[in-house]
N, C-alpha and C positions, 0 to 999 in steps of 0.2 A: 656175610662178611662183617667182618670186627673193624670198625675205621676209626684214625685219628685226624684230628687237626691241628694245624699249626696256630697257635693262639695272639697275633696282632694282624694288625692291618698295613701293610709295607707301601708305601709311594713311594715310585722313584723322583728324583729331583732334577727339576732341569739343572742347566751348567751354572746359574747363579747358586746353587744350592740353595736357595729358599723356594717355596709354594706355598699356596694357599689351596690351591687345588683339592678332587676328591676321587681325580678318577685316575686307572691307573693307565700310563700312555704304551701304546700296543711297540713302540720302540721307543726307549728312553734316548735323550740327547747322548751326547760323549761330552765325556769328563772336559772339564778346561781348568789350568788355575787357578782360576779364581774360586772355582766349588772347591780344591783340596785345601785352599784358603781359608774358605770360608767356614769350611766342619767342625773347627774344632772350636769355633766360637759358639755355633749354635748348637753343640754339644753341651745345651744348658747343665746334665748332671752329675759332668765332671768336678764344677764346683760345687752344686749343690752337695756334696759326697763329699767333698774336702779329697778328691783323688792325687794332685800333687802332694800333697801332704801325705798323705796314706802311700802313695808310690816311692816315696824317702824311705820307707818301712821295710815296704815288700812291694816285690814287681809282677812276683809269680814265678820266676824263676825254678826251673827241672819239675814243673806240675804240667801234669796231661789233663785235656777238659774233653771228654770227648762232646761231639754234637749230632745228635740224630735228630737228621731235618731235612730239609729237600737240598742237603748236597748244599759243599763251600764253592766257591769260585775263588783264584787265587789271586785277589786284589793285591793291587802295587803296594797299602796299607796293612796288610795281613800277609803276604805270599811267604815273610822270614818265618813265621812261626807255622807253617799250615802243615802238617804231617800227611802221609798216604795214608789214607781209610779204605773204605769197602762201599760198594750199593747192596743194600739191602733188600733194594723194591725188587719185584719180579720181573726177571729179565735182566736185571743190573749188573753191568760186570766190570763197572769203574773203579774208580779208586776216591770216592766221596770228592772227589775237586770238580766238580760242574754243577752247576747249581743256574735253573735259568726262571726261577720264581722271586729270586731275593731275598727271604726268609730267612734260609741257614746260613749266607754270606754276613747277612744282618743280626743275627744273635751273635756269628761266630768275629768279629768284627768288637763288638761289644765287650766284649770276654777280653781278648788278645790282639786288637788292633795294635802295633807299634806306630802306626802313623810315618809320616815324612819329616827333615829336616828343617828346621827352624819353627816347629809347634805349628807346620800344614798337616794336614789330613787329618784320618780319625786315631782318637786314640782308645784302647780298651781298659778296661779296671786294671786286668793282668797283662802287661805288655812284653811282659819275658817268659808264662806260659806258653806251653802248646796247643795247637787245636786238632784233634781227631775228628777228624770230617766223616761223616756219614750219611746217605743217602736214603733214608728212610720211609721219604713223602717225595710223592711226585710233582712236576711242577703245578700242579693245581691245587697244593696246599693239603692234599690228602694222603695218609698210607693207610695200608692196615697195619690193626694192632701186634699180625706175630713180624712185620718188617721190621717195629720199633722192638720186637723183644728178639729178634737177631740183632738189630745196632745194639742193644745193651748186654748182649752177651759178649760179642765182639770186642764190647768196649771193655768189659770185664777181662776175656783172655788177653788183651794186648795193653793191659797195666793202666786204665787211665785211675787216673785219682779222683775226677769228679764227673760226674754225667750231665750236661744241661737239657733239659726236657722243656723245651717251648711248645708244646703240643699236651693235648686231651684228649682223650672220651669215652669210650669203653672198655673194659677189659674182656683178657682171654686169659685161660689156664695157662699158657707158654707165657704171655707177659707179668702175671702175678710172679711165676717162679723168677723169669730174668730178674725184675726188680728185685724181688726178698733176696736174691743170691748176690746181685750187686750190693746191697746193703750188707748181708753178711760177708762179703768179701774187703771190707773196712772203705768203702768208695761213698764217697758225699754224692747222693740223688737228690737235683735240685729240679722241681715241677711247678709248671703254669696253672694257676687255679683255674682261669678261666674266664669268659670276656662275655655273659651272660648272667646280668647282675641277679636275676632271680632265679637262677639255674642252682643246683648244687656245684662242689666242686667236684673237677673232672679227675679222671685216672689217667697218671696212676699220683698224678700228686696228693691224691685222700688215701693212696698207702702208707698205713705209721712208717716213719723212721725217712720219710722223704721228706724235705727241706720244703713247703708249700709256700709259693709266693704271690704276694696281693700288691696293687699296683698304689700309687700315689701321683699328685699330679704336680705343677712348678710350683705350688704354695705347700706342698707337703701334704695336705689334705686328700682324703681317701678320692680316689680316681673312678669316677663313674661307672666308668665301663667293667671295675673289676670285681669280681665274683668274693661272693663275702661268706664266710663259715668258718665253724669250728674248728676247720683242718689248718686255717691260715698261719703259718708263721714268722713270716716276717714280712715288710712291703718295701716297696723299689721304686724309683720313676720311672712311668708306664705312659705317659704322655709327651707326643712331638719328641720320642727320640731318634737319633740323627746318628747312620753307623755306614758302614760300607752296601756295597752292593757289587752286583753283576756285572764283567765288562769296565772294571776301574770308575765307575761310579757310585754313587751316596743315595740315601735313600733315606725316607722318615717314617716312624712307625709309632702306632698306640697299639697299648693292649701288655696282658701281664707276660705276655711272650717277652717283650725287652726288659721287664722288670725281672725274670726269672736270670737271660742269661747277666744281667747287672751281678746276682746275687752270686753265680758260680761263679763269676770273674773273681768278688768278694771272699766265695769258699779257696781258691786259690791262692789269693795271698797268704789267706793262716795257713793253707797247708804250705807252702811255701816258707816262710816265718816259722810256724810251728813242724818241723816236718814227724815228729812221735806223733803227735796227736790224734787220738781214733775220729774215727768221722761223725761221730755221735757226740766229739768234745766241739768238733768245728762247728757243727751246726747250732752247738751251745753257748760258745763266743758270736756265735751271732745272734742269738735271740737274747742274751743275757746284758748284751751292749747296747742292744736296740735302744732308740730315741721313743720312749712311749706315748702313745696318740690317742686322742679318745678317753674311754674311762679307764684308771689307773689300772695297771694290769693288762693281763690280756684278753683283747677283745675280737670278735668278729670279723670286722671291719681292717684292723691292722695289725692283727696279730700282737706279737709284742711290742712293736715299734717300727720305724722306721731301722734299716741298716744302718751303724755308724762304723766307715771303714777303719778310721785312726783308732775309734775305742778296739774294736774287735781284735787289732792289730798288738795294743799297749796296755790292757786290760788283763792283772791279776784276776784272772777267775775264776771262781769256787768248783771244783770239780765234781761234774754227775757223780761218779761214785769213787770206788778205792780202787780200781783199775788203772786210770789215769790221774795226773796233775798236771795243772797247767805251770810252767816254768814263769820266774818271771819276767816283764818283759824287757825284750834284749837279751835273752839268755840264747844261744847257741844250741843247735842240738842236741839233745839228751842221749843218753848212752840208754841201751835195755835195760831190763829190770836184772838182769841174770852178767849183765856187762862188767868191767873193773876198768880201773884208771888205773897208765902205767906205774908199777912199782907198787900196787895193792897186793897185801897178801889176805888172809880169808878173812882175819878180824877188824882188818879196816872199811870191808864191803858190807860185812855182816852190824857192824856199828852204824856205819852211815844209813842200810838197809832200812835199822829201827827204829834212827832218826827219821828218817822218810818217813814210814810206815806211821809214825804218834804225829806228825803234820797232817798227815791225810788222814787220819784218823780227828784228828782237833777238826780239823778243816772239814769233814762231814756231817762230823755231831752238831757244829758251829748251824750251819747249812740245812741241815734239820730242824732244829729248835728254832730260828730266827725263818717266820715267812719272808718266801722269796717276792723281791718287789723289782720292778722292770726301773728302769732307769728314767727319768722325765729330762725333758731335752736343757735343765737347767743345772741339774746332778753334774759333778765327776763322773769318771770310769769309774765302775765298782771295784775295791778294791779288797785283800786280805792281807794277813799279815803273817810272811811264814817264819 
């Protein structure tokens, strides 16, 4: 057998919502006040992230995230966005809402928490996303690999836009094809590198074309615990993060598991914001806006940089190739390539067309001849000029 793992380490929190603790208690307390109180303060990387500010932008709004993980539970904090999913494990014949590990309620919480009234409870990056819950890993943090390549097919036939993969480890010929098919099916795959600093990185996040994420800690500084390579492309805070749980309670977790689902929360806002944009431009506005860490460029350790939500969000930026363009920003959904504005007749589609066409054309050759350089956390948003 082929197995994965869920990639952080989840405590549940007593009803103060703080611990120091390490072990995990065989029944968590019940929730009180004062914990849904207490979340959203020591949800240190809301601000680190600049997330009010990035949520004025985009909320997430009509984007699906699905999550294959050991099953959501429908938190008081999460229950408006929780969609009916699937079990995938053997045996499973739910609808992805149970979840009795913490794990998938805790990425999925992260992602799409709306929180409570007056700024109690948790809140998630994208709070007007949905979550496609799936049951992939049993509560002991494990599945096998083709459970996770049924939740990814799953997730592919029932329209989601981004897949979060907090889990690793081996692959199988059924989960290489899901991945490459969700990637060719225009859907952002975001992956846990892995929580074994001398380990390589796990699958299927070292599949090209998958969004690979490295963790950081409350100074920004690369996070011990997280697995470092070539594959890495962007990092997240991965430490003491603080999201929902099992049963209306809160929970804290290290490991690049929180920093992955950080990121798809992140890929949702631009798909939300940008809703043309191919999935291969979203994971570009993220690595392109990145706060750069370490030696100039990309490295190791942190990839491009750290995620910056407001850059990724308000950032003219330079298009992978002549397929797409990114609008700029504040611009409203684009029309297809083949579309017209009322009262076009063919010469005004076919002019504007070749207008287009010499921008992304300037804008490639531009993009070519000037090496690309990552952003340093004192830089503007990169900018061009259309």
């Amino acid at each position: 057998m082929t197995r994965v793992t869920a990639i952080a380490l989840i405590l549940q929190l007593p009803p103060t919502g703080l611990t120091s603790g390490i072990s995990l208690p065989s029944k968590p307390a019940a929730p009180t006040p004062a914990a849904a109180e207490r979340i959203r303060l020591d949800q240190w990387h809301l601000a680190f992230l600049k997330v009010t500010q990035a949520q004025e932008i985009s909320r997430g709004d009509g984007v699906v995230v699905a999550v294959p993980d050991t099953g959501v539970d429908p938190h008081p904090d999460l229950t408006n966005n929780l969609l009916l999913g699937i079990d995938t494990v053997a045996g499973g014949s739910g609808n992805g809402q149970n979840d009795s590990n913490s794990h998938g309620t805790s990425m999925a919480g992260l992602i799409a928490a709306h929180g409570k009234a007056k700024n109690a409870g948790a809140l998630g990056i994208a709070p007007g996303s949905k979550v496609l819950p799936i049951k992939s890993s049993t509560s002991d943090n494990f599945g096998e690999a083709d459970d996770l390549a049924a939740a990814i097919e799953f997730s592919i036939s029932s329209g989601a836009q981004v897949i979060n993969i907090s889990s690793g480890g081996a692959s199988t010929p059924r989960l290489v094809r899901a991945v490459e098919a969700a990637i060719a099916a225009n859907i952002v795959v975001v992956a846990a590198a892995g929580n074994s600093p001398h380990a390589p990185v796990s699958y299927p996040a070292s599949e090209e074309g998958v969004i690979t994420v490295g963790g950081v800690d409350r100074t920004g500084l690369h996070a011990a615990i997280s697995v470092t390579g070539p594959e890495i492309d962007v990092v997240a805070p991965a430490v003491d993060i603080y999201s929902t749980s099992y049963d209306g309670k809160y929970s804290k977790g290290s490991g690049t598991s929180s920093a992955t689902a950080i990121v798809a929360g992140a890929a949702a806002l631009i798909r939300s914001k940008y809703p043309y944009l191919p999935a291969r431009e979203v994971a570009h506005r993220l690595t392109a806006t990145a706060v750069d860490k370490g030696p100039p460029g990309r490295d190791d350790e942190y990839g491009y940089g750290v995620i910056d939500l407001v850059a990724a969000l308000t950032a003219d930026v330079p298009p992978l190739g002549f397929e797409s363009v990114s609008a700029p920003a504040g611009a409203g959904p684009s029309t297809t390539a083949a579309g017209r504005q009322p009262g076009d007749d063919g010469s005004g589609a076919t002019a504007r067309g070749l207008a287009t066409l010499g921008v992304i054309v300037a804008a490639g050759v531009a993009w070519a001849v000037v090496a690309r350089r990552r952003r340093r956390s004192d830089d503007p948003p990169p900018r061009i000029s259309r």
